[in-house]
C-alpha positions as CSV (number, residue, x, y, z in Angstrom):
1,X,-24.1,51.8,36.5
2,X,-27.1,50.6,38.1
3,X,-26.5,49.4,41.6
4,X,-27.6,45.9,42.5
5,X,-28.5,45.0,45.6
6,X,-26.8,42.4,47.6
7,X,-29.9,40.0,48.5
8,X,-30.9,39.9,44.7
9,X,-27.2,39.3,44.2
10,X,-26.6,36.2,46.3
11,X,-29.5,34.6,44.7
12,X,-28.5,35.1,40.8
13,X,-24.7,33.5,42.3
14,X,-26.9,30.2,43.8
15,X,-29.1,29.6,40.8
16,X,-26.1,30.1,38.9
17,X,-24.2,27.6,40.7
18,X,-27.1,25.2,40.8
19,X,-27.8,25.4,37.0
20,X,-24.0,24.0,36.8
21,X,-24.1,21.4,38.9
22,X,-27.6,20.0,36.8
23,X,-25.9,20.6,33.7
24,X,-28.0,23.5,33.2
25,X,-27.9,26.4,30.8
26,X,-27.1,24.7,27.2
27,X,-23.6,23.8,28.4
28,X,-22.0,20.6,28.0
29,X,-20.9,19.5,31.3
30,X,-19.3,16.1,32.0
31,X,-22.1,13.9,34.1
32,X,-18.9,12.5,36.4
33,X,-17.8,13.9,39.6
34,X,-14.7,16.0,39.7
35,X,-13.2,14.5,42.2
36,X,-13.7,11.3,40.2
37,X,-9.7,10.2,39.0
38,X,-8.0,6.7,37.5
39,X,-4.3,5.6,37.5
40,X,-2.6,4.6,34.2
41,X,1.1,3.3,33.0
42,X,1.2,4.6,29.6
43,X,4.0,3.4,27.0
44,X,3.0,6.2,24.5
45,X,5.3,9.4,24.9
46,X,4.0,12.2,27.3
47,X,2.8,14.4,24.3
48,X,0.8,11.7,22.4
49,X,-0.7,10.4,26.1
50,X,-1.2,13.6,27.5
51,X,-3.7,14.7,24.1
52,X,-5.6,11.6,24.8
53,X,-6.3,11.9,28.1
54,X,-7.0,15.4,28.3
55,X,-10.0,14.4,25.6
56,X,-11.1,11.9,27.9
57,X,-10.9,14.2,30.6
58,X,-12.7,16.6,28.6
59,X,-16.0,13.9,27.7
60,X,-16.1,12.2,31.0
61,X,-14.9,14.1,34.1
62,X,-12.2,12.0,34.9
63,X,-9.0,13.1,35.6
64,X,-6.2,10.6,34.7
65,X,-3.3,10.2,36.3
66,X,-0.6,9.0,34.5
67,X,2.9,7.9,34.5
68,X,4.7,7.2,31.3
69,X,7.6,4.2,31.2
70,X,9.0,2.1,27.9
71,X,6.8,-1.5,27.4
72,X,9.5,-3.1,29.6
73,X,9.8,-1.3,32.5
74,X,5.9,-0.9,32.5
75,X,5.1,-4.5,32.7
76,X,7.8,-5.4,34.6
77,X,6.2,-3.1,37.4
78,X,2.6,-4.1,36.7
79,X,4.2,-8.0,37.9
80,X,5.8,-6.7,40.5
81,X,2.8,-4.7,41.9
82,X,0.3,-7.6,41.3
83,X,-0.9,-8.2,44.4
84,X,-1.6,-4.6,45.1
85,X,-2.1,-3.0,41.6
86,X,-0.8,0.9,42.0
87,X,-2.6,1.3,38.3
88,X,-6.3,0.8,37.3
89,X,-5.0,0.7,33.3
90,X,-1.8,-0.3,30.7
91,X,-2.2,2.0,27.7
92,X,-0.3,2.1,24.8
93,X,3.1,-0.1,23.5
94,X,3.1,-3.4,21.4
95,X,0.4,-6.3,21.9
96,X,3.4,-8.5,22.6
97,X,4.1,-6.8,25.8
98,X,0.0,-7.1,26.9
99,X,0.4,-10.8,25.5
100,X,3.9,-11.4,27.9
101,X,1.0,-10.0,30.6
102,X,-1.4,-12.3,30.0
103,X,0.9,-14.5,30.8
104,X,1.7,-13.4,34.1
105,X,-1.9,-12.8,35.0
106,X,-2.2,-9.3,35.1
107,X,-4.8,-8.1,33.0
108,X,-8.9,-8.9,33.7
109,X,-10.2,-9.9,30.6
110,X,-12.9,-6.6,29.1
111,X,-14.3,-6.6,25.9
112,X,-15.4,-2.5,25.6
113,X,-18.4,-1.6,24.6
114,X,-17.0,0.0,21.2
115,X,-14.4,-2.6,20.5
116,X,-16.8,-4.3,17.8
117,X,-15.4,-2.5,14.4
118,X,-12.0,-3.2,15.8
119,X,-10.9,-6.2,13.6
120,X,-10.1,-9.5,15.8
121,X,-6.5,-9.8,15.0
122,X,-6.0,-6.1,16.3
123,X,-7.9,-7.8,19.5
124,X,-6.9,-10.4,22.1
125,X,-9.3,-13.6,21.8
126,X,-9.9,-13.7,25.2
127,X,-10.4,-10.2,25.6
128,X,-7.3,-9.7,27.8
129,X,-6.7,-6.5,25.3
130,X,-7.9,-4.1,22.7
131,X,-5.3,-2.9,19.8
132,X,-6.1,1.2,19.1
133,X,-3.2,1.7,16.5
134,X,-1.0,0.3,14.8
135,X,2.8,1.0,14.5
136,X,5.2,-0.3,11.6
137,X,8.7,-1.2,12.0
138,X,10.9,1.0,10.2
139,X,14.7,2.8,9.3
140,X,15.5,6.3,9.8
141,X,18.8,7.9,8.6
142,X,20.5,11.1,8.5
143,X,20.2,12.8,5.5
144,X,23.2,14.9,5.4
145,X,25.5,11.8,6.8
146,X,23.9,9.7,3.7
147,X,24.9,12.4,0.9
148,X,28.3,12.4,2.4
149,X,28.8,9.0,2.3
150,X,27.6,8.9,-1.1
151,X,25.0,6.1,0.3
152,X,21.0,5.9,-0.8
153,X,19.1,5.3,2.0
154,X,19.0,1.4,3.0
155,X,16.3,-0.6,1.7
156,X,17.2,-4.4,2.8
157,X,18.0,-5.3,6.2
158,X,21.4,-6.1,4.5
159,X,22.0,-2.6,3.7
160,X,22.5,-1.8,7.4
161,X,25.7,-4.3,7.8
162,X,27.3,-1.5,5.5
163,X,30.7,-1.2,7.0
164,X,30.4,2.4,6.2
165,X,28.1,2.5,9.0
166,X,30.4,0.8,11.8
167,X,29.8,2.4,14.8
168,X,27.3,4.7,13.6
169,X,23.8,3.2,14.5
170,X,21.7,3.7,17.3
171,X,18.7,1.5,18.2
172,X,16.6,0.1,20.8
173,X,17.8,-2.1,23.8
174,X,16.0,-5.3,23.9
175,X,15.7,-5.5,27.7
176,X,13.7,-2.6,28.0
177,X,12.1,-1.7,24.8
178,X,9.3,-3.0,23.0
179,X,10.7,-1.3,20.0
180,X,14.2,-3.9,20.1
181,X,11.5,-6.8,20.4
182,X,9.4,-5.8,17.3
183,X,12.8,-5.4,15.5
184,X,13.7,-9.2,16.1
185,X,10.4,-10.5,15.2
186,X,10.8,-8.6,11.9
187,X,14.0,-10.6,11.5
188,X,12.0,-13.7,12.8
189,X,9.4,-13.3,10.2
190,X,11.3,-13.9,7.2
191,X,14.6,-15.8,8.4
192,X,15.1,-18.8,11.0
193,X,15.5,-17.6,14.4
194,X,19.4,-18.6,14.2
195,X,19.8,-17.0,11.1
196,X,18.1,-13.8,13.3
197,X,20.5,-13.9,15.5
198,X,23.5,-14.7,13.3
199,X,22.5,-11.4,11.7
200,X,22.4,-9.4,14.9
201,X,26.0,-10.2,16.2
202,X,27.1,-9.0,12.7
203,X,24.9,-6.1,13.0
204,X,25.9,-5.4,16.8
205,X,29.4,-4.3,14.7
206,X,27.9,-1.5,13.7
207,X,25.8,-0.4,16.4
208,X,27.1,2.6,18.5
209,X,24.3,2.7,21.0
210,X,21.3,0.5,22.3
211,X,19.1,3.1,23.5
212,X,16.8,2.0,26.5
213,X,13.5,3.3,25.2
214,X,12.7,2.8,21.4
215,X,12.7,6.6,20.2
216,X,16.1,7.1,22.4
217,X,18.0,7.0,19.1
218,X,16.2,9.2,16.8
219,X,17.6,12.8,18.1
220,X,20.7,11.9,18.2
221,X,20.6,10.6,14.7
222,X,18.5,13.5,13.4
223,X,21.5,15.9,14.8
224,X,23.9,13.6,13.3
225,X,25.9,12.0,16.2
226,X,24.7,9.0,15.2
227,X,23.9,8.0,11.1
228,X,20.7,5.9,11.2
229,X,19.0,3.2,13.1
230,X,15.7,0.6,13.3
231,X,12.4,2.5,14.8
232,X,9.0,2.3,15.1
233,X,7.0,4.7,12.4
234,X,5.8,7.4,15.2
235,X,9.0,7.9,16.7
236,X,10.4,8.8,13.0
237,X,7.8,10.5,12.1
238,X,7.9,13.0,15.3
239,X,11.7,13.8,14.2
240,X,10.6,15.0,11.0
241,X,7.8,17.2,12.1
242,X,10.6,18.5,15.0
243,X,12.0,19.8,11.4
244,X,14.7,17.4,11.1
245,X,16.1,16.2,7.8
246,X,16.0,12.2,8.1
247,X,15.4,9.7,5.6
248,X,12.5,7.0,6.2
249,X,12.7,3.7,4.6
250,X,11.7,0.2,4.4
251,X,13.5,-3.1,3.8
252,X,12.3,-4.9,0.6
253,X,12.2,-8.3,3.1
254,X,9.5,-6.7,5.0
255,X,8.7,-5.3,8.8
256,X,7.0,-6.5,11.7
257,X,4.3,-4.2,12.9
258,X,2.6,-3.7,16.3
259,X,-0.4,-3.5,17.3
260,X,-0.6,-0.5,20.1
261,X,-3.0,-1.9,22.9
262,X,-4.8,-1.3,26.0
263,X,-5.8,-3.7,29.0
264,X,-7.7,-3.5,32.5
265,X,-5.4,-4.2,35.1
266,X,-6.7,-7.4,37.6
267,X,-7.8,-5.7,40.9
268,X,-7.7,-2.1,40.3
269,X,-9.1,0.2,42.4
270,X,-11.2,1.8,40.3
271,X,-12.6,-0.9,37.7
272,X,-15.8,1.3,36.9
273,X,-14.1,4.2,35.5
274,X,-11.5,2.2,33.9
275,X,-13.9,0.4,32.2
276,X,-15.3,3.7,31.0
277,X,-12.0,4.6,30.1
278,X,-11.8,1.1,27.7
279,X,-15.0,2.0,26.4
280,X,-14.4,5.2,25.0
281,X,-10.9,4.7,23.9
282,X,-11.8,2.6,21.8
283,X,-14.2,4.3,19.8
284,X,-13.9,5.7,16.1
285,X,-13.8,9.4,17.4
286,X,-11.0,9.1,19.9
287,X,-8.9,7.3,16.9
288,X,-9.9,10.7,15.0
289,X,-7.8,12.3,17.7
290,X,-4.4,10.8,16.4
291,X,-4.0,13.1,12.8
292,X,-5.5,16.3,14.8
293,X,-2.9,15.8,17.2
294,X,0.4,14.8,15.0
295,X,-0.3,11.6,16.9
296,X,1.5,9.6,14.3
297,X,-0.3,6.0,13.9
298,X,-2.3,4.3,12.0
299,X,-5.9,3.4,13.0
300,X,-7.2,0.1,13.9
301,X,-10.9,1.3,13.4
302,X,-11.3,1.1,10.2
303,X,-14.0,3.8,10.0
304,X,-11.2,6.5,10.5
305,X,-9.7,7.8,7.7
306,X,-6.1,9.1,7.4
307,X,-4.6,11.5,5.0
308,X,-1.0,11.5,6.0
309,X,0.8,9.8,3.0
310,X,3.6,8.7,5.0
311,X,1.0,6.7,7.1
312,X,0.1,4.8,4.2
313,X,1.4,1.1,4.0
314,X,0.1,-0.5,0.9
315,X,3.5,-0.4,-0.6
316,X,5.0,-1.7,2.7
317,X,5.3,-5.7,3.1
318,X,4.0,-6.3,6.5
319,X,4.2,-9.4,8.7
320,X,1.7,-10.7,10.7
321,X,2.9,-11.4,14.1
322,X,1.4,-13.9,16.4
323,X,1.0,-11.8,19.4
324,X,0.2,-14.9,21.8
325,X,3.4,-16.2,20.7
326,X,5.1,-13.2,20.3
327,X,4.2,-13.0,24.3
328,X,5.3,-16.2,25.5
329,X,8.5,-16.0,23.2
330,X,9.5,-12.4,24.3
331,X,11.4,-13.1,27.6
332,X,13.6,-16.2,26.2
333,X,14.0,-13.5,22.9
334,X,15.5,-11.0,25.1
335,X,17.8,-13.7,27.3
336,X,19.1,-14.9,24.0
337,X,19.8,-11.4,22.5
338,X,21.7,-10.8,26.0
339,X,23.8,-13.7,25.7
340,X,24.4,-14.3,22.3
341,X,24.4,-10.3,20.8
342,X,25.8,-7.7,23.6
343,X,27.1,-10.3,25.9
């Protein structure tokens, strides 16, 4: 081999670098510093969040930091750290929570610069948040429990007073899960909010669990210490592509949905690149991310396509939930469901 000497050497290694740093040399380098990072509170599980930020990662520069809590905890400590925000974005979890922030004043009002194809009632009016997904309420049973039983899988919200199932359910807690409140505002949207709550005491019978985030439930059920339970779509979907033989169903009355959102936080530190952040997750392409991922919603852009025939809701009746109201309902929800349900 050809010796080459050490001069010549040095100066292929500096061109080299420099045609990096410019972008140089047909590759496709992010234009944003490296050392260039944002904070986020993310309500989507680590595997779903950590998929999406790695692509945003990937197409800006900009490394996100990230620290994943249920809806509840995560605005709870977005309040609490309001007048020194620790968090530059909220991504991910039902609009009610992001509406329950508005309320609270913790979100500065961004409209991103891709948000237009995003149909208004997937967006806040006020552009206090942006909806990326959407999320449908849902039950998920054991499959083997059900044949044992001799049970078909439920299909009313009725179904699931079964005394068969006494003791046997699993779902969300309502003090820390956005999945419990989407739950009562399915019951809300088709009965009085008495009758709601009449129902829940006589379902608490047969509830063996409430689980503090919204997917808590589904292993256990999917390994059958538990038979069944209320979730939200993704979480039931994940346990079935973990291999597990559950049952997903609907109830004839219909389910509330939510709408998975995203806000600026007021006074982060880095509005800029949270902004930038906004602005590209809201975009077509990084909704094309979900089915190449096994992230398991269901687009708000309705320029992305899904093949997934279990993400397919045209036989599903779905409520419309007013999110505003959803917000400024969801605390005195949870107090009642506190004193009136588990008390």
């Amino acid at each position: 081999m050809k010796r080459v000497p050490i001069l010549l050497l040095a100066l292929l290694v500096i061109a080299s670098l420099l045609l990096t740093a410019c972008g140089g040399g047909g590759a496709t380098q992010p234009a944003a510093k490296s050392n260039e990072a944002i904070n986020i509170y993310t309500i989507w599980p680590e595997k779903y969040s950590s998929a999406i930020f790695a692509a945003f990662t990937k197409d800006t520069g900009v490394k996100v930091n990230f620290v994943r809590f249920s809806s509840g905890e995560a605005l709870a400590r977005i309040v609490a750290e309001k007048d020194n925000p620790q968090v530059d974005v909220l991504f991910g979890g039902p609009a009610d929570t992001f509406a329950a922030g508005v309320e609270k004043s913790v979100f500065e009002p961004y409209s991103p610069k891709s948000a237009d194809k995003i149909p208004s009632k997937f967006k806040d009016a006020n552009n206090n948040w942006v909806g990326v997904a959407v999320n449908p309420i849902c039950f998920m049973f054991n499959a083997k429990t059900l044949k044992e039983k001799n049970i078909t899988a439920p299909t009313s919200w009725d179904d699931l007073l079964n005394p068969a199932f006494k003791s046997g359910l699993q779902m969300a807690d309502a003090r820390t899960s956005g999945t419990a409140i989407s739950r009562i505002l399915s019951l809300t949207s088709f009965m009085s909010e008495d009758a709601a709550y009449d129902y829940q005491k006589k379902l608490h019978q047969n509830v063996q669990m409430y689980t503090k985030s919204g997917a808590g439930g589904a292993l256990p059920i999917a390994t059958g210490q538990a038979i069944g339970g209320v979730f939200f779509l993704v979480d039931t979907l994940e346990i079935k592509q973990q291999g597990h033989d559950v049952v997903i169903s609907y109830p004839k009355e219909g389910v509330a949905y939510a709408v998975e959102a995203m806000a600026l936080i007021k006074g982060a530190k880095q509005p800029a690149l949270a902004k930038k952040f906004l602005d590209w997750a809201s975009t077509a392409d990084m909704q094309k991310l979900y089915e190449a991922n096994k992230i398991n919603f269901i687009p708000t852009n309705p320029d992305v396509k899904v093949t997934d025939p279990a993400l397919d809701m045209s036989k599903v009746k779905m409520f419309e939930v007013d999110i505003v109201k959803a917000g400024k309902d969801r605390q005195r929800l949870v107090d009642r469901w506190i004193n009136q349900v588990v008390k």
